[in-house]
NUVO-298208 format. One record per atom (N, C-alpha, C): residue in one letter; z, y, x. Coordinates in steps of 0.1 Angstrom, whole numbers, padded with zeros to 4 digits, always signed. Layout:
% NUVO-298208
aZYX ...
***
This chain:
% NUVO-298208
x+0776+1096+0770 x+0774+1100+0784 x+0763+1092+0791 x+0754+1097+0797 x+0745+1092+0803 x+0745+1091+0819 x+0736+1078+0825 x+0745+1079+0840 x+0737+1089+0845 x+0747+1088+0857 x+0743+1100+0867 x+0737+1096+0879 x+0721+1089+0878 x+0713+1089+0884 x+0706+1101+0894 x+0705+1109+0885 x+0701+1128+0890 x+0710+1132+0899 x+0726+1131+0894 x+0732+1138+0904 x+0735+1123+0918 x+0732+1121+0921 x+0735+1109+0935 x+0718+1116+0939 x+0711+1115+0932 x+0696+1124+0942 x+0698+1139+0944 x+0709+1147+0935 x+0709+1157+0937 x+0718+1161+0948 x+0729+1151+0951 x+0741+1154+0962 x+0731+1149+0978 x+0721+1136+0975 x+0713+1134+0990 x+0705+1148+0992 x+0697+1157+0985 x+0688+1165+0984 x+0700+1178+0990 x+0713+1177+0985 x+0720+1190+0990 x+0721+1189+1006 x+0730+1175+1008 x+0729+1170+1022 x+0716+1173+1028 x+0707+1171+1024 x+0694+1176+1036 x+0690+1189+1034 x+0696+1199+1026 x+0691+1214+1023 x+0701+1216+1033 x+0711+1214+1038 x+0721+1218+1046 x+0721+1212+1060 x+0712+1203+1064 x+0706+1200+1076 x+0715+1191+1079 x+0716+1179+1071 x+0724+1169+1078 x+0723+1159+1069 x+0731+1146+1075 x+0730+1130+1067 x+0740+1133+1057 x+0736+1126+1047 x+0751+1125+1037 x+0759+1113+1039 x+0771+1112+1035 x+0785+1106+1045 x+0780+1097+1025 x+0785+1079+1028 x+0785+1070+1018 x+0790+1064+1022 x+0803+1063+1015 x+0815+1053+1015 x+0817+1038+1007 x+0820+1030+1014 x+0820+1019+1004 x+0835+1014+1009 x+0840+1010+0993 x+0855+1005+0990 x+0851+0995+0979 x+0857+0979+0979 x+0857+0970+0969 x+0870+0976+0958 x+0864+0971+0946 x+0876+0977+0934 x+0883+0966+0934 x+0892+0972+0935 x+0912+0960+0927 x+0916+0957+0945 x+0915+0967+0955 x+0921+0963+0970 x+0923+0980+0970 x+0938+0975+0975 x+0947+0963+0974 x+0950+0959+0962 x+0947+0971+0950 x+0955+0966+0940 x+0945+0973+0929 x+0940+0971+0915 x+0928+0979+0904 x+0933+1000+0909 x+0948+0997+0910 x+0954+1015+0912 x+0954+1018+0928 x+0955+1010+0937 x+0953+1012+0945 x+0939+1019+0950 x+0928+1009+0947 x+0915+1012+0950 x+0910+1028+0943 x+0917+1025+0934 x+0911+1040+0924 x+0919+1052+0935 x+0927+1052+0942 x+0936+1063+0952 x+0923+1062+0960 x+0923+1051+0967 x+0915+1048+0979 x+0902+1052+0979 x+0891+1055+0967 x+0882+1060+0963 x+0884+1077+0963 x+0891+1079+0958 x+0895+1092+0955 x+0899+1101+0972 x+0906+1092+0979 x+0912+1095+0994 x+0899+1099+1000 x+0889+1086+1001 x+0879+1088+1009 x+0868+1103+1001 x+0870+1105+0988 x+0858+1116+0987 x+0869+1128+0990 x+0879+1130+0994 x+0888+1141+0995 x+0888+1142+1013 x+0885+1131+1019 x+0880+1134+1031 x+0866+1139+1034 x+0859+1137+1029 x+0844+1143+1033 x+0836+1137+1025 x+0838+1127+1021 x+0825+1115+1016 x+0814+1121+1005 x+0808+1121+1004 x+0797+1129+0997 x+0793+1118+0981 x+0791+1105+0985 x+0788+1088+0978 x+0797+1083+0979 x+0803+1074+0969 x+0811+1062+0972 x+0806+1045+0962 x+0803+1035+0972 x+0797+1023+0963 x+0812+1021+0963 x+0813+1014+0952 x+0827+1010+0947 x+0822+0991+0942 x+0829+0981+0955 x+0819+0968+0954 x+0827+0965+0941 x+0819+0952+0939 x+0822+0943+0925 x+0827+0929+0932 x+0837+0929+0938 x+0842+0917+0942 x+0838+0902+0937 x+0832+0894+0947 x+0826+0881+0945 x+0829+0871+0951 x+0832+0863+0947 x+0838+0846+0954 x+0828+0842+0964 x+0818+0845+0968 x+0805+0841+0978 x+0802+0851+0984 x+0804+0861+0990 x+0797+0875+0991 x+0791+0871+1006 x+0779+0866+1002 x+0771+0857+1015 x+0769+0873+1026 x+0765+0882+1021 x+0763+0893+1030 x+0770+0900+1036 x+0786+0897+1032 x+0797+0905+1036 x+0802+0897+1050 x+0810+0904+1056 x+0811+0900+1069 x+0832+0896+1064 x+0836+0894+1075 x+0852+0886+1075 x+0861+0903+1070 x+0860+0914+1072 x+0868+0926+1066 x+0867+0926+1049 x+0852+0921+1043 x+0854+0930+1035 x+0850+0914+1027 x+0854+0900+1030 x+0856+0890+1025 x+0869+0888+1020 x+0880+0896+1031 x+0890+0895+1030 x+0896+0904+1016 x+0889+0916+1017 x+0894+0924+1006 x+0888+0918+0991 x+0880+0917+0993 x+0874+0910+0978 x+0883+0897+0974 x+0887+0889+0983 x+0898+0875+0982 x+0907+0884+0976 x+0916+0892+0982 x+0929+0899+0980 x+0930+0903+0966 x+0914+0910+0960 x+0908+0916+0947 x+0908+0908+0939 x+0905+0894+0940 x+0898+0881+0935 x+0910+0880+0925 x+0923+0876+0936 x+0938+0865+0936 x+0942+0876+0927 x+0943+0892+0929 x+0947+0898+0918 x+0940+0902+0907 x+0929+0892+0901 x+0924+0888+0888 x+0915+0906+0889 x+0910+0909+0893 x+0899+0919+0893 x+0891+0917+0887 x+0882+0925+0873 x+0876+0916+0867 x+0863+0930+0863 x+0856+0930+0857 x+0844+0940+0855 x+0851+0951+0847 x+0860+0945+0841 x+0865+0965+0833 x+0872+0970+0845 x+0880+0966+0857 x+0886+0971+0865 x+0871+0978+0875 x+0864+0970+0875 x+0851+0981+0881 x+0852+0992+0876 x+0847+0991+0863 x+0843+1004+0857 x+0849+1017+0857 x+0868+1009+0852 x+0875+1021+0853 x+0877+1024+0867 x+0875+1021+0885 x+0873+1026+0890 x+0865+1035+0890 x+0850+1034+0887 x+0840+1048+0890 x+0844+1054+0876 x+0846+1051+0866 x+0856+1062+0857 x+0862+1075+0862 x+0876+1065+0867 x+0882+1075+0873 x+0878+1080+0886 x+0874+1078+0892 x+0864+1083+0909 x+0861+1094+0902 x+0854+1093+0896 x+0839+1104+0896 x+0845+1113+0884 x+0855+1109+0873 x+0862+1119+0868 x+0867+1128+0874 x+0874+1122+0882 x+0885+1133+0893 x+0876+1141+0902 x+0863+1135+0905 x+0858+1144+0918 x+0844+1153+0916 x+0837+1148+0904 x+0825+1146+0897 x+0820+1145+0907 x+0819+1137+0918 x+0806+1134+0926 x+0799+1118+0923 x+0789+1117+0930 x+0784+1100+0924 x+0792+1090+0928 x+0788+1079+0919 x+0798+1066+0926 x+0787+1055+0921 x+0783+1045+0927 x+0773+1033+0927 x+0785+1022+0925 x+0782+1010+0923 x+0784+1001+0923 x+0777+0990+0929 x+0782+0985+0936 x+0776+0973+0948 x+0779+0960+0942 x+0769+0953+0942 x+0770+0938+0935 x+0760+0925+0941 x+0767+0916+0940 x+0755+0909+0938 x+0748+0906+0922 x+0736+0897+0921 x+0734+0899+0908 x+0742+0891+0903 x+0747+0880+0904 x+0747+0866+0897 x+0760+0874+0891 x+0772+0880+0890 x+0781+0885+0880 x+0774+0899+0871 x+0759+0906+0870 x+0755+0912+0861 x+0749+0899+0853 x+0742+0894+0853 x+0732+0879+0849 x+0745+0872+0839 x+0757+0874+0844 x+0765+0861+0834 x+0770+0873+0822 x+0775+0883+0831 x+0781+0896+0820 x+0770+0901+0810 x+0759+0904+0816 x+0746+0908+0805 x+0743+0918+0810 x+0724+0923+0811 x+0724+0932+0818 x+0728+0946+0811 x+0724+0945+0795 x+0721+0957+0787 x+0736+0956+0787 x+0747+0947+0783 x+0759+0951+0785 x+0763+0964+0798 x+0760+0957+0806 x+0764+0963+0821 x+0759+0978+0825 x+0747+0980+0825 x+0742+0989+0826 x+0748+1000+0814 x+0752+0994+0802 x+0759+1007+0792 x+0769+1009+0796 x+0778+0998+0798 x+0795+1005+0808 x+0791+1013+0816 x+0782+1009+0824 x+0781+1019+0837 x+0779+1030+0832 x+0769+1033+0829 x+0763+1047+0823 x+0774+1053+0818 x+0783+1045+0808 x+0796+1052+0801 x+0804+1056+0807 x+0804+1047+0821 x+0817+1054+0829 x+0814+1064+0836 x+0802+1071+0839 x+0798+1076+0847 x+0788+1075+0858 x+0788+1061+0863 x+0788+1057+0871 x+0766+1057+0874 x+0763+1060+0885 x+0755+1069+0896 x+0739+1056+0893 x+0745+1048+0896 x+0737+1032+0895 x+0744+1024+0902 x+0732+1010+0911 x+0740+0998+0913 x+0729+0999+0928 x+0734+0989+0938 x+0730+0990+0946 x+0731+0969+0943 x+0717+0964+0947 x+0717+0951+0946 x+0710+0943+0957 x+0715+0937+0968 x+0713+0936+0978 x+0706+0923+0977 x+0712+0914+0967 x+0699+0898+0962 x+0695+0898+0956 x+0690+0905+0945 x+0679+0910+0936 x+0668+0911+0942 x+0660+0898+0942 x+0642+0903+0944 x+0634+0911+0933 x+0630+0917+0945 x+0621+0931+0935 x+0614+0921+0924 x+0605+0909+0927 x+0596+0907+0916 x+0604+0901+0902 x+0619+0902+0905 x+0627+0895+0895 x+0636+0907+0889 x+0631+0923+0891 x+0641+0933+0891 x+0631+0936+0874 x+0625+0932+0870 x+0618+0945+0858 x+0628+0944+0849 x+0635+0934+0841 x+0644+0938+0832 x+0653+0944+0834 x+0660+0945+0848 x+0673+0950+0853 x+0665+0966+0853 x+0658+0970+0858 x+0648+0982+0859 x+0648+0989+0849 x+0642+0983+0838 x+0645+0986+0824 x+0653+0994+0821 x+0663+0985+0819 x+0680+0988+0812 x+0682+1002+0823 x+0682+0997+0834 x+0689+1012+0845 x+0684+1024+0843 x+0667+1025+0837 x+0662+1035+0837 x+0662+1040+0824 x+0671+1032+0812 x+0668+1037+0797 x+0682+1044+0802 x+0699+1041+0810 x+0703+1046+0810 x+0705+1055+0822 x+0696+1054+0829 x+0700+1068+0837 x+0708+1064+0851 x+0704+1053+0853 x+0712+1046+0866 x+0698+1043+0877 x+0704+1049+0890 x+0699+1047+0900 x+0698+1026+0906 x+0686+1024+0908 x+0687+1012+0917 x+0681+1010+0930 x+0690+1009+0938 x+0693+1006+0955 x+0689+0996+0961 x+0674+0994+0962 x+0675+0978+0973 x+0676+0981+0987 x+0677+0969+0990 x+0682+0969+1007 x+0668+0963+1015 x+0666+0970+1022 x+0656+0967+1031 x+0659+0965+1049 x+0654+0952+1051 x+0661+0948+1066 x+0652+0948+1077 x+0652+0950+1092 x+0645+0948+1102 x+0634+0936+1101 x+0638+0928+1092 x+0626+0916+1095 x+0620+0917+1084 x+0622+0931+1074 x+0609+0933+1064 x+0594+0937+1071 x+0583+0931+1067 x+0575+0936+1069 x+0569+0947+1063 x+0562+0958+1068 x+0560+0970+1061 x+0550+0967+1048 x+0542+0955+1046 x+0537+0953+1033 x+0554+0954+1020 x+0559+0943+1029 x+0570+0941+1020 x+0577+0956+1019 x+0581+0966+1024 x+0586+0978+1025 x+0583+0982+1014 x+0570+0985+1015 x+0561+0993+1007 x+0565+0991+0991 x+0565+0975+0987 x+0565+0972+0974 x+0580+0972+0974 x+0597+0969+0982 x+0603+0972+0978 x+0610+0990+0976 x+0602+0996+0982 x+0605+1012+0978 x+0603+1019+0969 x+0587+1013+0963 x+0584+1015+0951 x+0588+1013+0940 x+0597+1003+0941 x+0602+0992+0927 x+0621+1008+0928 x+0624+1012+0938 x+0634+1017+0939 x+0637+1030+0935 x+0649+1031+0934 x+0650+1045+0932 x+0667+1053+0937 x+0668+1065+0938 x+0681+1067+0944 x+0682+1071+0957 x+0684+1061+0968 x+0678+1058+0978 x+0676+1047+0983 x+0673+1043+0992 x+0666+1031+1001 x+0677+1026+1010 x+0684+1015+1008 x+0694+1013+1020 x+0692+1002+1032 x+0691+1008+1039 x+0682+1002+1054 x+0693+0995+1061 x+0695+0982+1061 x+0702+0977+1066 x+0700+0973+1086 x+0708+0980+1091 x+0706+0985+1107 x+0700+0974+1112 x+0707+0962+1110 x+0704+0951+1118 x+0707+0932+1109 x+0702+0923+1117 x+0704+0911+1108 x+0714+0908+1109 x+0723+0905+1094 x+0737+0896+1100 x+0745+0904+1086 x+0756+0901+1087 x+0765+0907+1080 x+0772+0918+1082 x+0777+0923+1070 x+0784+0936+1072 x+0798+0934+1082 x+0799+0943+1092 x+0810+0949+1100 x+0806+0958+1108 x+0819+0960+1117 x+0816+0969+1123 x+0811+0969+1138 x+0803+0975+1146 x+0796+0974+1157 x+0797+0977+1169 x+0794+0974+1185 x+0795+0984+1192 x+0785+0997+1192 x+0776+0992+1189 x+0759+1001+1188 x+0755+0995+1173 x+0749+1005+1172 x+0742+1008+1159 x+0728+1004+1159 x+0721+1005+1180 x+0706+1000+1177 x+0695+1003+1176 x+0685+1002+1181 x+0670+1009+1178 x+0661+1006+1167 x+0669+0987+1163 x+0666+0987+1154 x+0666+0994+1141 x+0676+0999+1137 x+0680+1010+1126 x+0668+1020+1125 x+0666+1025+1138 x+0658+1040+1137 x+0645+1035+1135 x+0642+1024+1142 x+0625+1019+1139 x+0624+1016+1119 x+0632+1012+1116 x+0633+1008+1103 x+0633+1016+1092 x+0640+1027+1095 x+0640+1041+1092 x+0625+1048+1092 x+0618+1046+1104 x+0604+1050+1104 x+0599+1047+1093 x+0598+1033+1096 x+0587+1025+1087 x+0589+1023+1073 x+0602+1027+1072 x+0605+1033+1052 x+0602+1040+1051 x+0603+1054+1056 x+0597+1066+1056 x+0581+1065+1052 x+0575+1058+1058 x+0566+1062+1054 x+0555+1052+1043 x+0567+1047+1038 x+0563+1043+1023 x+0565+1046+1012 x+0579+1058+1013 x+0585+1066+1003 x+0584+1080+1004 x+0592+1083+0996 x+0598+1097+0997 x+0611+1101+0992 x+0621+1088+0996 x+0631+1085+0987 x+0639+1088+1000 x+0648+1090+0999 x+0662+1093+1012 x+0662+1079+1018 x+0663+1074+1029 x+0667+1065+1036 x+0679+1065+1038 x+0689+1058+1037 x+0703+1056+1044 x+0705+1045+1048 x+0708+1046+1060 x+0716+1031+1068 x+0730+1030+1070 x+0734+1017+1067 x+0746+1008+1066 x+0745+0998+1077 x+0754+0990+1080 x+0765+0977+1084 x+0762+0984+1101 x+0776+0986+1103 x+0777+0986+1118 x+0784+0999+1121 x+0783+1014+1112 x+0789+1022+1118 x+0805+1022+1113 x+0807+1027+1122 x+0827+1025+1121 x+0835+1036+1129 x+0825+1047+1135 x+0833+1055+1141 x+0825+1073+1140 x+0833+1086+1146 x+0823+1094+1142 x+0810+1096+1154 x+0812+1091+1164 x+0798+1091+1175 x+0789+1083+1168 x+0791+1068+1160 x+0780+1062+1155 x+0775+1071+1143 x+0782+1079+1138 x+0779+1085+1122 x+0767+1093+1130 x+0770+1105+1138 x+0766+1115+1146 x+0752+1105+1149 x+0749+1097+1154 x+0736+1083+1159 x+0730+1085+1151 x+0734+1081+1142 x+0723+1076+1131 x+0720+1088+1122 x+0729+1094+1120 x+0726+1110+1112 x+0714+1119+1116 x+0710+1118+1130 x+0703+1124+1136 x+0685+1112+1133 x+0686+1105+1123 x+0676+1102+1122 x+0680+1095+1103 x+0686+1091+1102 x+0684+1086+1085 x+0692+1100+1076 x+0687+1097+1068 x+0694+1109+1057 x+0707+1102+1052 x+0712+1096+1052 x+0726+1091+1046 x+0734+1082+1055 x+0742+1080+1058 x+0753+1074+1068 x+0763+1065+1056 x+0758+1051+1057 x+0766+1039+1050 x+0779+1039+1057 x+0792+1037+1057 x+0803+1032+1064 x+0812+1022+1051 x+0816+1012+1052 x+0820+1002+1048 x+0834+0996+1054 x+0831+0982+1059 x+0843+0974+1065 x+0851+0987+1077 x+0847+0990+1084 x+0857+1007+1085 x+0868+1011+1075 x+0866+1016+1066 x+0873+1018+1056 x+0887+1003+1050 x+0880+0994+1045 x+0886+0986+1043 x+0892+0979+1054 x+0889+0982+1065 x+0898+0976+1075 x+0910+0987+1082 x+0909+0997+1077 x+0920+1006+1077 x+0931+1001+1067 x+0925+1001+1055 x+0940+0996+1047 x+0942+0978+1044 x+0937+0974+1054 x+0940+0960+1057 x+0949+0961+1070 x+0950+0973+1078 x+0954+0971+1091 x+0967+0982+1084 x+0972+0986+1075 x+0982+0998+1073 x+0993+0994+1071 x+1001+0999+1072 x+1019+0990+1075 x+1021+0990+1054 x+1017+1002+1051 x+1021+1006+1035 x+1008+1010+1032 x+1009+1012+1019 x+0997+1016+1007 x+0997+1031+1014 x+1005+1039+1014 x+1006+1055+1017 x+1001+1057+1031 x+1003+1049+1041 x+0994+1048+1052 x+0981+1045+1056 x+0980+1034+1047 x+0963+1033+1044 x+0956+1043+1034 x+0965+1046+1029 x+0958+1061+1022 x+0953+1071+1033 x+0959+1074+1039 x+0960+1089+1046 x+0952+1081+1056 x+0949+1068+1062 x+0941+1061+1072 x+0926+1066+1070 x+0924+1062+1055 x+0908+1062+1050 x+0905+1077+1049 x+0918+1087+1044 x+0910+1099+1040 x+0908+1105+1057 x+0916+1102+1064 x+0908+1107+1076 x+0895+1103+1086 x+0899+1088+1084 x+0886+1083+1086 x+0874+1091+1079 x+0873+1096+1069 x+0859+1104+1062 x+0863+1115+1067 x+0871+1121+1068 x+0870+1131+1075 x+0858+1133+1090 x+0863+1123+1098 x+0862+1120+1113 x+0846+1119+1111 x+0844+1109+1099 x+0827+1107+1097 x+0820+1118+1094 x+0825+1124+1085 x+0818+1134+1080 x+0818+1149+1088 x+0829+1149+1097 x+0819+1157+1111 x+0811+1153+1116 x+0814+1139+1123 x+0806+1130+1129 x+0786+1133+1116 x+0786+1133+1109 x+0769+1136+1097 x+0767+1147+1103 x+0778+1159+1106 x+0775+1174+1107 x+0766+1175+1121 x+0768+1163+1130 x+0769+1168+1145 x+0753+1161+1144 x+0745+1163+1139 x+0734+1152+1144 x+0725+1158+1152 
***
């Protein structure tokens, strides 16, 4: 099985044939529990979700904000380990055939191996990787591997990139482009920001790759904001802070699949 780089460009390309952002969910794997997360994945694309990054839980996760530090610790203590990734987007994208990425930092691909990594993934299915400390000029071997098997790669591009810098990280990309709204860490926001949309410009017109922005939306008026100008709508610590806040597992189930629901009108309304 080869990954399914094509279909994650084919699901953003449907979302804009249909005149709207595509709804991208992110859930860390092994939270609450390796079976848990695989529900919780599965909940959110049965609410609306179109993407889902499925993170790789990290003992440092410098870019994560206090929600989704907390879920990765929770994931950590219950011994979460790289096959519990996989069989996440295994089973995700078995059950739903839509894409599923994986979110990482590099330093657990670098120890695992890349040609390792990138074959699980592909085997499981799984869309590509989205790598948020990976400098481009240190990405060609990682590049390699993703593109012999068919996996999408995601850099993050932030408000205090300069558009020289834009330029060369767009090009090195593929999938889409994830525009991170504002400086700081992932959560959730009151506003979403001008910066987002200026940022959004200025990728645009380095690529031709989908733009989507992440960290900050959490509700469906913010999905609705930014929909009306990026092609894909990131939501994150949202999610995971629903089944961090749920009295049971069955409550936080039915928390998140509505929450994608709520968002994914919230994409329609832009």
């Amino acid at each position: 099985m080869s990954g399914k780089g094509q279909l994650l460009s084919d699901t953003l390309a449907a979302a804009r044939s249909e005149n709207r952002a595509a709804l991208i969910a992110y859930l860390p794997a092994g939270f609450p529990t390796v079976d848990g997360g695989i529900e919780a994945v599965r909940a959110v694309f049965d609410g609306g979700a179109d993407v889902v990054e499925v993170g790789l839980p990290h003992s440092d996760p410098v870019l994560d904000g206090p929600v989704i530090q907390t879920a990765d610790d929770i994931a950590l203590r219950g011994g979460v380990r790289i096959a519990d990734v996989m069989r996440t987007v295994r089973e995700a994208h078995e059950a739903t055939g839509k894409p599923v990425l994986v979110m990482t930092y590099w330093n657990p691909i670098d120890r695992y191996g890349i040609e390792r990594f990138t074959t699980e993934l592909a085997e499981a299915g799984g869309a590509g990787c989205i790598l948020p400390d990976l400098p481009v000029e240190e990405s060609a071997v990682w590049r390699e591997h993703a593109e012999k098997h068919g996996l999408a790669t995601v850099f993050v591009v932030a408000p205090s990139s300069r558009d020289e810098r834009l330029a060369k990280i767009t090009a090195a990309g593929s999938g889409f482009v994830y525009a991170a709204s504002l400086m700081g860490v992932t959560g959730t926001r009151e506003s979403v920001g001008e910066q987002a949309h200026d940022l959004v410009r200025r990728t645009r017109s380095t690529t031709d790759l989908p733009v989507c922005v992440g960290l900050g939306v959490s509700n469906a008026e913010q999905a609705a904001e930014v929909a009306g100008f990026a092609d894909g709508v990131i939501v994150g610590s949202a999610f995971v802070k629903r089944l961090l806040d749920a009295e049971d597992h069955e409550t936080g189930i039915a928390a998140v699949r509505a929450l994608a629901g709520e968002l994914a009108d919230g994409v329609r309304k832009r």
